[in-house]
C-alpha positions as YAML, in Angstrom:
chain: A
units: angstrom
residues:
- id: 1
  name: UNK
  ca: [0.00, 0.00, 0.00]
- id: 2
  name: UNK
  ca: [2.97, 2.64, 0.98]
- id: 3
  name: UNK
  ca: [4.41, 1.90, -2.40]
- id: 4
  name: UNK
  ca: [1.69, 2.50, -4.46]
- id: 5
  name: UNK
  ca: [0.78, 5.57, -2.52]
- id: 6
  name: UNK
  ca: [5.20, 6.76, -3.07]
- id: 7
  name: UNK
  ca: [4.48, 5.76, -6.37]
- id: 8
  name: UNK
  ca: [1.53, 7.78, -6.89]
- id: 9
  name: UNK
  ca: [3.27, 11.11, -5.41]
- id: 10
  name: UNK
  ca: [6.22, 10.34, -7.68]
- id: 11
  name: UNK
  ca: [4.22, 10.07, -10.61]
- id: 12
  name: UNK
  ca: [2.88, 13.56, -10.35]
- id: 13
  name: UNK
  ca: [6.71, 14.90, -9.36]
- id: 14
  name: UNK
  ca: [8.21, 16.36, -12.57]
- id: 15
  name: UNK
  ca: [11.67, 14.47, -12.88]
- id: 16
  name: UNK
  ca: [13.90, 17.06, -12.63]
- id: 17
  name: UNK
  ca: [17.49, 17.28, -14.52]
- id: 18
  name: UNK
  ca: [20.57, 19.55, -13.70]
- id: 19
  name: UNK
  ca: [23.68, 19.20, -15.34]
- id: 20
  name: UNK
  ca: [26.78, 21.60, -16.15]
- id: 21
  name: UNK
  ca: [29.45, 22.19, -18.84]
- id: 22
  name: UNK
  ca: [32.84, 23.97, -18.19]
- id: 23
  name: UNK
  ca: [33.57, 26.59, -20.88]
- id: 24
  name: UNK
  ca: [36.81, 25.62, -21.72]
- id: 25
  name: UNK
  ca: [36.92, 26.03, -25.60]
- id: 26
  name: UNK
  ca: [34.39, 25.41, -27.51]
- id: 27
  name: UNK
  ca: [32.68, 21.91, -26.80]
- id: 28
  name: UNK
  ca: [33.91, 18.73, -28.62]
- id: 29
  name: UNK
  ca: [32.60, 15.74, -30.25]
- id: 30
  name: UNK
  ca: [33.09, 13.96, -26.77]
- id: 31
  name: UNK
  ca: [30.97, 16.53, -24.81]
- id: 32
  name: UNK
  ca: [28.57, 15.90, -27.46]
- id: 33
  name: UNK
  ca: [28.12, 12.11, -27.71]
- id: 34
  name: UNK
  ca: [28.92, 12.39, -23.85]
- id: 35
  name: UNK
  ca: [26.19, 14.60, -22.63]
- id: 36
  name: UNK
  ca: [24.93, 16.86, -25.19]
- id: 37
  name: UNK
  ca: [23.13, 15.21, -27.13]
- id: 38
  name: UNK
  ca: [21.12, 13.57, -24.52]
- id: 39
  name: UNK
  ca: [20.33, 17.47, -23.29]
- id: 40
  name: UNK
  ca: [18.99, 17.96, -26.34]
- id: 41
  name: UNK
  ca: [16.88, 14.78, -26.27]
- id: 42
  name: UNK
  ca: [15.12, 15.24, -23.06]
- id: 43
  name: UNK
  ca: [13.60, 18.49, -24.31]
- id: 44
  name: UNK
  ca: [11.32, 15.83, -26.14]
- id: 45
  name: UNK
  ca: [9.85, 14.44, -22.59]
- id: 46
  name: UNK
  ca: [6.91, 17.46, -21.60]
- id: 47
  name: UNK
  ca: [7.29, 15.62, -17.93]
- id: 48
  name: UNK
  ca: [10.74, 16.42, -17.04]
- id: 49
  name: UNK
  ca: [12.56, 19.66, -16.13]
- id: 50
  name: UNK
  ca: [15.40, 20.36, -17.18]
- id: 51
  name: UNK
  ca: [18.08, 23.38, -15.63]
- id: 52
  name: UNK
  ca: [21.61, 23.48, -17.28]
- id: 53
  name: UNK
  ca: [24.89, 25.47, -16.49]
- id: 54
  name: UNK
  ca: [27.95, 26.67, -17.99]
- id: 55
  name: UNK
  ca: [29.29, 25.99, -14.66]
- id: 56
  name: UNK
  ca: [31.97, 28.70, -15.40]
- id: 57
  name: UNK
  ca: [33.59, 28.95, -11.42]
- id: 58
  name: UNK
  ca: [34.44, 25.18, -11.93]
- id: 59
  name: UNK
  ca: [36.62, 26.47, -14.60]
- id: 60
  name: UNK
  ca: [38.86, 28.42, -12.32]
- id: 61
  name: UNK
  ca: [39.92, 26.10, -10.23]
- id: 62
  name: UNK
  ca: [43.51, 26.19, -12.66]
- id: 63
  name: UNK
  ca: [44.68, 29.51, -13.80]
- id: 64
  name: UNK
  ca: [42.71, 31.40, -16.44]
- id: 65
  name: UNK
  ca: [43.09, 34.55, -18.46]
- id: 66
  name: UNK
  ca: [39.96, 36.28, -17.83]
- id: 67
  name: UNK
  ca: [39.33, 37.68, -21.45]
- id: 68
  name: UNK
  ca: [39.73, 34.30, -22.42]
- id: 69
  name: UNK
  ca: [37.43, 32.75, -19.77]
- id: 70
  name: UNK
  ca: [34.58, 35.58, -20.70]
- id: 71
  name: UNK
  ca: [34.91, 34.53, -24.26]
- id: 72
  name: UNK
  ca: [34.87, 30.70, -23.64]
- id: 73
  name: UNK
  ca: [31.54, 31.05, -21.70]
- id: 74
  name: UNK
  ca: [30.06, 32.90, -24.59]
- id: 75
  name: UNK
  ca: [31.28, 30.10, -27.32]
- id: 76
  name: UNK
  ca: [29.81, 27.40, -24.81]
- id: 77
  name: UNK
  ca: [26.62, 29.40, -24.80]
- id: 78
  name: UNK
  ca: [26.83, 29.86, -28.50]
- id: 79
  name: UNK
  ca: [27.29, 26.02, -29.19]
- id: 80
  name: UNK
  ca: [24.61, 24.87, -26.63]
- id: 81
  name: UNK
  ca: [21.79, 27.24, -28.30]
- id: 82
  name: UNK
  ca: [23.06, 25.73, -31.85]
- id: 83
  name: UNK
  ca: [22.74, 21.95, -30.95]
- id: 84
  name: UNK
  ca: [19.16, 22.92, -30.07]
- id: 85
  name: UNK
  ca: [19.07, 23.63, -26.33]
- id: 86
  name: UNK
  ca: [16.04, 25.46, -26.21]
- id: 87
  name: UNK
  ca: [15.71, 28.35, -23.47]
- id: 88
  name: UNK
  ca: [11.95, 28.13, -23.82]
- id: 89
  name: UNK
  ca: [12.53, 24.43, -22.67]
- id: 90
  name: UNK
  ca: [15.52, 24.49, -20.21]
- id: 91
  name: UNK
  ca: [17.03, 26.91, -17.51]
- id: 92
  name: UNK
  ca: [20.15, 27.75, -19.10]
- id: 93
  name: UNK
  ca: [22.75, 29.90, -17.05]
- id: 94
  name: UNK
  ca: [26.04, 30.88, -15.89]
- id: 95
  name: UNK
  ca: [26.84, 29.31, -12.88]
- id: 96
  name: UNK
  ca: [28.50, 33.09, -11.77]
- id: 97
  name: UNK
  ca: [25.27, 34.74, -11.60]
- id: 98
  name: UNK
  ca: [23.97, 32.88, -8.92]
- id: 99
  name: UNK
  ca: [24.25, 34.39, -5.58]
- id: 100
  name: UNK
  ca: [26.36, 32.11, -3.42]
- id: 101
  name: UNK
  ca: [24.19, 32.86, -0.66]
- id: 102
  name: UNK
  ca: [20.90, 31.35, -2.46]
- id: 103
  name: UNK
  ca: [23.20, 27.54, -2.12]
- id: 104
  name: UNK
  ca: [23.86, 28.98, 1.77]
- id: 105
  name: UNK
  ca: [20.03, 29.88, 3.08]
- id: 106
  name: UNK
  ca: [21.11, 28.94, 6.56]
- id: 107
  name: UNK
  ca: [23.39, 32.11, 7.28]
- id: 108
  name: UNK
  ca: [22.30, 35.97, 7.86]
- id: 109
  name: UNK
  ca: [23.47, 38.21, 5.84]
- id: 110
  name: UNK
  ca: [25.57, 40.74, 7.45]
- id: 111
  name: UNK
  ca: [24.36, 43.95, 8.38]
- id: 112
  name: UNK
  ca: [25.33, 46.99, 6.14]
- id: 113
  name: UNK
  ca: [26.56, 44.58, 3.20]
- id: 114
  name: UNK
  ca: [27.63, 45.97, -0.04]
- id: 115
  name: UNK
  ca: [27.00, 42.08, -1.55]
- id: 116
  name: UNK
  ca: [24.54, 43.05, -4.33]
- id: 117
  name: UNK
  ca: [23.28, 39.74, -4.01]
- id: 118
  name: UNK
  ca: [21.74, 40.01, -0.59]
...
């Protein structure tokens, strides 16, 4: 009985996707067979959500020129919209323009900030 009733809650859950890319040139064959392509496939199921990010802080964790970097995540962006990510279907952003503090809800902000994010 408590499976069919999990079951039953599940079933009217969206499934829910997240994935990332680092912009680090401009994507390859292997980040297409990879991952890509299956992105672009899952647009095709109306019961699934799907949020992806050109997780672009992942990116500096070796040392990067930062014209290059800014110009990398554009390419990335550039690719993923030609392969047929749609924005109408998926969450598409940078991984930078989230606020760290919407991943930390637990702490106060502190008074008098100048973090434009709180």
């Amino acid at each position: 009985m408590k499976r069919a009733a999990a079951a039953a809650t599940n079933a009217l859950r969206p499934r829910v996707v997240f994935s990332g890319i680092q912009p680090t040139g401009v994507p390859h064959l292997g980040n297409y067979v990879g991952a890509l392509r299956q992105w672009v496939q899952l647009q095709q199921q109306p019961d699934t959500r799907l949020i992806y990010s050109i997780v672009d802080l992942h990116a500096i964790t070796t040392p990067q020129a930062p014209e290059k970097l800014k110009g990398w995540k554009r390419e990335t962006l550039a690719a993923l919209l030609a392969i047929g990510i749609d924005p109408d279907r998926s969450i598409l952003f940078h991984q930078s323009s989230v606020c760290p503090q919407v991943a930390l809800p637990t702490e106060s902000p502190p008074i008098g900030s100048s973090d434009p994010c709180l």
